[in-house]
C-alpha positions in Angstrom: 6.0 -6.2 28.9 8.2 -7.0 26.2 7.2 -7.2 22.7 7.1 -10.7 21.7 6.6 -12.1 17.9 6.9 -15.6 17.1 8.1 -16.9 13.8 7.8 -20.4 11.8 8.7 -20.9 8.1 7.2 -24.2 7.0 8.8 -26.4 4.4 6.3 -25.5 1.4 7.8 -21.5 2.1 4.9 -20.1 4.1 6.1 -17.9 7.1 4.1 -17.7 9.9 4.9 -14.3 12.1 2.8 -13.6 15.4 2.3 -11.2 18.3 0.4 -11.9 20.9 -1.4 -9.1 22.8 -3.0 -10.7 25.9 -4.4 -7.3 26.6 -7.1 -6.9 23.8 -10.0 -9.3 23.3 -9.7 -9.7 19.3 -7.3 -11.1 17.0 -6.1 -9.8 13.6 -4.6 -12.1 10.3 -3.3 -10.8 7.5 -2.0 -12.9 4.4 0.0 -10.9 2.0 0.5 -13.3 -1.5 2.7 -12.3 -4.0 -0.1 -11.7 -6.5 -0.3 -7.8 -6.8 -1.4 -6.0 -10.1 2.3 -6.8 -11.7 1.8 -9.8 -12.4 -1.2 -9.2 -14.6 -0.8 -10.1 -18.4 -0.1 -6.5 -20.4 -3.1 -7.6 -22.3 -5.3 -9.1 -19.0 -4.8 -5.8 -16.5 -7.1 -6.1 -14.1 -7.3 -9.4 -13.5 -6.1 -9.5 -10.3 -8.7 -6.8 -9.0 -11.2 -9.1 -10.6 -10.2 -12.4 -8.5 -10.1 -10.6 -5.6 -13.8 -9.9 -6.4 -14.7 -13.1 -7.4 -12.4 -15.4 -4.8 -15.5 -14.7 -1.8 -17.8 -16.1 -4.2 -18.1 -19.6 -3.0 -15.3 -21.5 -1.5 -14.7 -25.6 0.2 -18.3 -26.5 0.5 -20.1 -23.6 0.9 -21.4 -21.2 -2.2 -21.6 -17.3 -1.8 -23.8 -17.1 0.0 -23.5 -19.4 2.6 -19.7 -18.3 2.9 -21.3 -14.9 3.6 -23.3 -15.6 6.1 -20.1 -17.8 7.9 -18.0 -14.8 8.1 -21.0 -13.0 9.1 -21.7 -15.3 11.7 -18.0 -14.9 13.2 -18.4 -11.2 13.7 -15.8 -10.9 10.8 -14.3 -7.5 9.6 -13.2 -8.4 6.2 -11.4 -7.3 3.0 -9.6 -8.8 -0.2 -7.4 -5.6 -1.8 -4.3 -6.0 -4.7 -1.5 -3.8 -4.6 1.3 -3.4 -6.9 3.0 -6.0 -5.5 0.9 -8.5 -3.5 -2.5 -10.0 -2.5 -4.2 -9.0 0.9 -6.1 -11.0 2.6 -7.2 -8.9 5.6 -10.0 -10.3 8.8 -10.4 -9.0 12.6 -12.9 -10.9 15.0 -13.2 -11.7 18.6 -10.3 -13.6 19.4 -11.8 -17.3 20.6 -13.3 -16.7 16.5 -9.8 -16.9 15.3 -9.3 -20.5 14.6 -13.4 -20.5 12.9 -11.6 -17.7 11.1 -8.7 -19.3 9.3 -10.9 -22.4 8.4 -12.7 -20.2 6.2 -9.4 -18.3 4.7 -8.1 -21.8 4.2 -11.3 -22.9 1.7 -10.7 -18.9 -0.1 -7.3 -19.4 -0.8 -6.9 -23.0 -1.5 -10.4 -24.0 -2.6 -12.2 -21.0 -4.3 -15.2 -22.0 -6.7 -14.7 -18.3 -8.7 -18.2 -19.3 -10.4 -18.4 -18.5 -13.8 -21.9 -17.4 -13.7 -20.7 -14.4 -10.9 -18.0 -13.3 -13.6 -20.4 -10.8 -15.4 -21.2 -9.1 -12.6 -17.5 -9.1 -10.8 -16.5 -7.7 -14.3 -19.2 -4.9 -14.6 -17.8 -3.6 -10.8 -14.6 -3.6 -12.0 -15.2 -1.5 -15.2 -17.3 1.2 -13.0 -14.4 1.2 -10.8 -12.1 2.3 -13.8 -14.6 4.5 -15.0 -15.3 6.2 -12.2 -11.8 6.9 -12.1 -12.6 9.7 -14.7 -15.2 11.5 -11.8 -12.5 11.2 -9.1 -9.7 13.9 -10.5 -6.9 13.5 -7.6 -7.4 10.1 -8.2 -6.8 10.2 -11.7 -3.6 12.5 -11.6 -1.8 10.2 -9.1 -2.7 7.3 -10.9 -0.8 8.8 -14.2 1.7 9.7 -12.0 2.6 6.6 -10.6 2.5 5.0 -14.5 5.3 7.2 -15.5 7.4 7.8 -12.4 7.9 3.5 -11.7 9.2 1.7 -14.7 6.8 -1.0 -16.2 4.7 -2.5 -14.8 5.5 -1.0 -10.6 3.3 1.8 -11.9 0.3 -0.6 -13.4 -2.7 0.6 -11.6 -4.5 -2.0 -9.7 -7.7 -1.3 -10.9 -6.7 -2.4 -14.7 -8.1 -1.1 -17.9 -11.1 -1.2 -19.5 -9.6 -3.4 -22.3 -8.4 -5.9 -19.7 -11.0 -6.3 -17.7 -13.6 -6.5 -20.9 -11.4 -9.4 -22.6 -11.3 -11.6 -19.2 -12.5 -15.0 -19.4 -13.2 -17.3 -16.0 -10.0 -19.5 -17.5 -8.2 -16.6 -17.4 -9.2 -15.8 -13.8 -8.6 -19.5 -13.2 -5.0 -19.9 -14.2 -4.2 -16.6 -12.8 -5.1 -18.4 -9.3 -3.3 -21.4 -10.2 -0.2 -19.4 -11.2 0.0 -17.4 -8.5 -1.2 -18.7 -5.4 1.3 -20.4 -4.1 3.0 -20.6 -0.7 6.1 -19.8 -1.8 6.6 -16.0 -0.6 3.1 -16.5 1.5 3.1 -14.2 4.7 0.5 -14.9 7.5 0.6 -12.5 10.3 -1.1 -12.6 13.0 -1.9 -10.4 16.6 -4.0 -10.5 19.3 -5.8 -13.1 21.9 -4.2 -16.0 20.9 -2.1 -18.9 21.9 0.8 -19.6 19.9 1.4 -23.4 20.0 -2.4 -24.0 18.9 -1.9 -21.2 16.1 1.3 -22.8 14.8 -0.4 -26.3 14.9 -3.4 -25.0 12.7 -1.3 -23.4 10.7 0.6 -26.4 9.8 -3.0 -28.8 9.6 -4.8 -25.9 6.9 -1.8 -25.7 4.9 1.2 -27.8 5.1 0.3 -29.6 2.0 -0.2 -26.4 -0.3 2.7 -27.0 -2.7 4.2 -24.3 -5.1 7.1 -22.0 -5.4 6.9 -18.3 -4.9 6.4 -17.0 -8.9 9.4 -15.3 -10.1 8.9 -11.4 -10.3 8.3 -9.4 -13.8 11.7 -7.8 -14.9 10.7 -4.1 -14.4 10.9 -2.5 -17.4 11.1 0.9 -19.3 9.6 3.9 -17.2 7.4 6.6 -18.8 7.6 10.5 -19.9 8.7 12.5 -17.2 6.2 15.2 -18.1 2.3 15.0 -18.5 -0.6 16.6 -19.3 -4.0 14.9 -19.1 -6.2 17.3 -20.9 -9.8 17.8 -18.7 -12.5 21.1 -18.6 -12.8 21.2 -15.2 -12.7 24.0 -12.6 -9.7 23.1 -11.0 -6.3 21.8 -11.6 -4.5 18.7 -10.0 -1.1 18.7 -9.6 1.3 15.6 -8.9 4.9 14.9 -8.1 7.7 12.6 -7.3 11.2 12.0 -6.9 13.0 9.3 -6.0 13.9 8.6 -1.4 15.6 5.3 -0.2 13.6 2.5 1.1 12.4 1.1 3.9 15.6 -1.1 4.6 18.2 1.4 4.0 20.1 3.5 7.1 18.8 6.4 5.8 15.2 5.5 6.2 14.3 7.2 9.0 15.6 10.2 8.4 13.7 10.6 4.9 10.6 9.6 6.9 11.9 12.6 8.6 12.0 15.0 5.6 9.0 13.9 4.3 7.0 14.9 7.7 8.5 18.1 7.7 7.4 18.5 4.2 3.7 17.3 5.4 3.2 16.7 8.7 0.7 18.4 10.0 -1.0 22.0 9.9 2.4 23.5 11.3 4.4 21.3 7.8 6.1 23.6 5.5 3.9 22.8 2.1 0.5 23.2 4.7 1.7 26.5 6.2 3.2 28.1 2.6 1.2 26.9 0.1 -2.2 27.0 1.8 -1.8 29.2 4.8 0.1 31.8 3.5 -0.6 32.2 -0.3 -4.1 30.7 -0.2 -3.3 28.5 -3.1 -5.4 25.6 -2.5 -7.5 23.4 0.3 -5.4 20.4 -0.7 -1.7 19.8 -0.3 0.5 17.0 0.7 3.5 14.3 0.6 3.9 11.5 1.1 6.3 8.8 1.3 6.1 5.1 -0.6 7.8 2.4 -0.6 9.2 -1.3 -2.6 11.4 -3.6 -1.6 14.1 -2.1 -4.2 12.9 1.7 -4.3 10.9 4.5 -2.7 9.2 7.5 -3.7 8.3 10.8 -2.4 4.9 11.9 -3.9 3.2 15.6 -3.2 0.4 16.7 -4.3 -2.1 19.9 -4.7 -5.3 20.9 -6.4 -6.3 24.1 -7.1 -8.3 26.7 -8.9 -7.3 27.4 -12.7 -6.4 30.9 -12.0 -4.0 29.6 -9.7 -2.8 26.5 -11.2 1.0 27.7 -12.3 1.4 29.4 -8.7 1.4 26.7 -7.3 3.6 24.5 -9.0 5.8 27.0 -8.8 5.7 27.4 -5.1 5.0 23.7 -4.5 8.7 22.9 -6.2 10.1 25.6 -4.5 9.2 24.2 -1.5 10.4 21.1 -1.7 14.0 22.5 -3.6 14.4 24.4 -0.6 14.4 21.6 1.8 18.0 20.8 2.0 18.4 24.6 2.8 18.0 24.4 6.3 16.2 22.2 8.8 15.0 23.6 12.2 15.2 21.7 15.4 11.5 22.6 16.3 10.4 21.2 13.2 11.8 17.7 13.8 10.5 18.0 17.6 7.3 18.1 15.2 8.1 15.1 13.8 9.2 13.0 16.5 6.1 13.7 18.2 3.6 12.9 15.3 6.0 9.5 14.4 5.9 8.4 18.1 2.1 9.0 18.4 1.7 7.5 15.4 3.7 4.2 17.1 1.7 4.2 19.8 -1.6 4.1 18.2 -0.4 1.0 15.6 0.7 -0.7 19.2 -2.6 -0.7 20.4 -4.3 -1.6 17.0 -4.3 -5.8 16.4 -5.1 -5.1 12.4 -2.2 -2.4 12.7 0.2 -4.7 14.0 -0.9 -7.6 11.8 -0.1 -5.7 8.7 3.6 -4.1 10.1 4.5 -7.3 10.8 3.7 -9.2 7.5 5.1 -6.3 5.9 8.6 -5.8 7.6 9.5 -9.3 7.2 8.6 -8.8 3.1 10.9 -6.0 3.1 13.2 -6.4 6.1 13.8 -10.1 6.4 12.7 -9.4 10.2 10.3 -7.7 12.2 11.5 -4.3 14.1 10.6 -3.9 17.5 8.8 -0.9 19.2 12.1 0.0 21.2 14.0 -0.3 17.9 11.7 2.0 16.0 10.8 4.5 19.2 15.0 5.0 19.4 15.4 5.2 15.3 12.8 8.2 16.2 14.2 9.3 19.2 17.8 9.9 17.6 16.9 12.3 14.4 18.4 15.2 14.5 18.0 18.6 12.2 21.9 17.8 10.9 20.6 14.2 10.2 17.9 14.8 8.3 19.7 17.3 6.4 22.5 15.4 5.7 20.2 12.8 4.1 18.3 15.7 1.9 21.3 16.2 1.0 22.7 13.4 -0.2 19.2 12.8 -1.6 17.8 16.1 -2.7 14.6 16.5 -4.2 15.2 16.6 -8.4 14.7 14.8 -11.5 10.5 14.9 -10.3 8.3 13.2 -12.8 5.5 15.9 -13.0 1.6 15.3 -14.1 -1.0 17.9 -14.1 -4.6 17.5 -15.0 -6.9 20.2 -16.1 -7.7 22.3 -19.0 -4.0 23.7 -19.6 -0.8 22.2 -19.2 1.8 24.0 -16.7 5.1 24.8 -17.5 8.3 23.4 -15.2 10.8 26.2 -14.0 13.9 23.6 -13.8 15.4 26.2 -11.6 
């Protein structure tokens, strides 16, 4: 059967996209908002973290509890996250739940009580989430990575700061939601059992008359050091890295997924095989590839002993300076293979779907179709992927290291 999404854009700006999958008996919905951690005040970070917390809380007519025990009742897989950029609103149920399901997402975006009496205890989780950062090294490293490899605030961690989160007030969480949720830039997305007309029509009943324009995005601003320590006793040493790749919407996309899989995809990937395999360096080693709208990032990391620490960095950059060396054809036979199972799986997945679509008409305009993806994959090539390394090598890394010494950068 062919893939089939419907699409709707309603006057107030919210787009509708969904796929029905007549196949599977549940039904995924996904609202991305334009309400991610960048949009927190400098001197409020956090805040969004802290709403997404508090938003459940009470919402229409029912209070906590008895919104609990609704989504409960549904058979509801749930969760609220922020990113850098947007808002996620994520729920899976049986598929006759669906429409039960939105009524309730309707009264959590549009009619939230965030109590003030809950805000005490929403604000004590977030702070031992940012503490806790401190016990969770790779965690830690990647975070200070991302603050100075984006400029300001892409690289704001969603989690805030201790500061931030401390000086919140329930106005502040209040005009935050005001500000923000709006259905200007809204995405709903949508697969599974379901039938679109009836979809649509609810759609249009549980929020046509939401009113606001999408909030205009924070002018990114100056990025950070390109080198860092962050100074730790511990037994080991974490290592991070980036450098810039092109994103999701440019030609080339495909072919630095390509690299990037080489790099780390698998147990037969070049930083697996010579960095753990071979030399012994460490248990942990990776890349990965993210992406913005505007910008993308490849991102490696390793952690390992003391000892060992400046060997691997060493071979770690080597490894990924040497990548537009050479490319072998078995390697992106490698790659094809984990992308396309990878495809497959999503296919078959009504929350994996739910999210690609939501997400490739934020940064696409459009949604890409299996055949389009499954022949993007089909036609890499060892000269095509090397001709994109090439014109996009790996250089001008923003490195951060945590551990008791800092490590010194052969620019070689």
């Amino acid at each position: 059967m062919p893939q089939e999404v419907f699409q709707h854009s309603f006057a107030n700006g919210l787009t509708l996209l969904a796929e029905p999958m007549p196949h599977v008996r549940s039904a995924a919905l996904n609202f991305l908002l334009p309400a991610g951690c960048v949009y927190d005040r400098p001197d409020r970070l956090g805040a969004g973290a802290v709403l997404a917390d508090l938003i459940t809380r009470g919402a229409g007519e029912r209070d906590s509890r008895e919104l609990t025990l609704a989504m409960d009742n549904l058979g509801l897989d749930s969760s609220e996250s922020v990113g850098s950029v947007h808002m996620r609103f994520w729920g899976a149920t049986v598929g006759r739940n669906l429409p039960a399901a939105l009524e309730l997402y309707a009264d959590v975006l549009l009619r939230p009580h965030l109590p003030e009496d809950e805000l005490d205890a929403v604000r004590s989780l977030a702070l031992q989430d940012i503490r806790g950062l401190e016990d969770e090294p790779r965690s830690k490293v990647l975070v200070e990575l991302r603050k100075r490899h984006y400029p300001s605030p892409l690289g704001n961690d969603h989690r805030g700061t201790v500061e931030g989160v401390s000086a919140l007030t329930i106005e502040d969480i209040r005009q935050r939601h005001k500000r923000l949720f709006r259905p200007g830039g809204a995405i709903l997305a949508v697969a599974g059992n379901f039938e679109w007309a009836p979809l649509k029509g609810q759609v249009e009943r549980l929020f046509g008359d939401w009113r606001g324009d999408a909030p205009t995005p924070p002018a990114p601003g100056q990025r950070g050091d390109k080198r860092g320590h962050v100074a730790k006793d511990l037994a080991q040493t974490q290592i991070a890295a980036a450098y810039a790749s092109v994103p999701v919407g440019d030609p080339d996309y495909y072919a630095a997924m390509g690299a990037v899989h080489v790099l780390s995809g698998g147990m037969s990937s070049r930083l697996f095989t010579e960095v753990r395999e071979k030399r012994a360096l460490c248990y942990s080693v990776w890349a990965s590839y993210q992406t913005f709208k505007d910008r993308a990032s490849i991102i490696a990391y390793a952690g390992t002993t003391n000892e060992r620490a400046q060997e691997t960095l060493d071979v770690l950059l080597g490894e990924l300076r040497r990548l537009p060396a050479g490319i072998e054809l078995e390697e992106v036979e490698r790659v094809q293979a984990g992308l396309k199972s990878s495809l497959i799986m999503q296919q078959e997945s009504t929350s994996a779907r739910a999210l690609a679509l939501a997400s490739d008409w934020y940064n696409l305009g459009r949604v890409r179709s299996f055949d389009e993806i499954q022949s993007a994959v089909n036609a890499l090539t060892p000269e095509g992927v090397l001709s994109h390394v090439r014109r996009h090598p790996p250089a001008d890394f923003t490195i951060v290291t945590l551990g008791p010494k800092p490590l010194e950068v052969n620019s070689i």
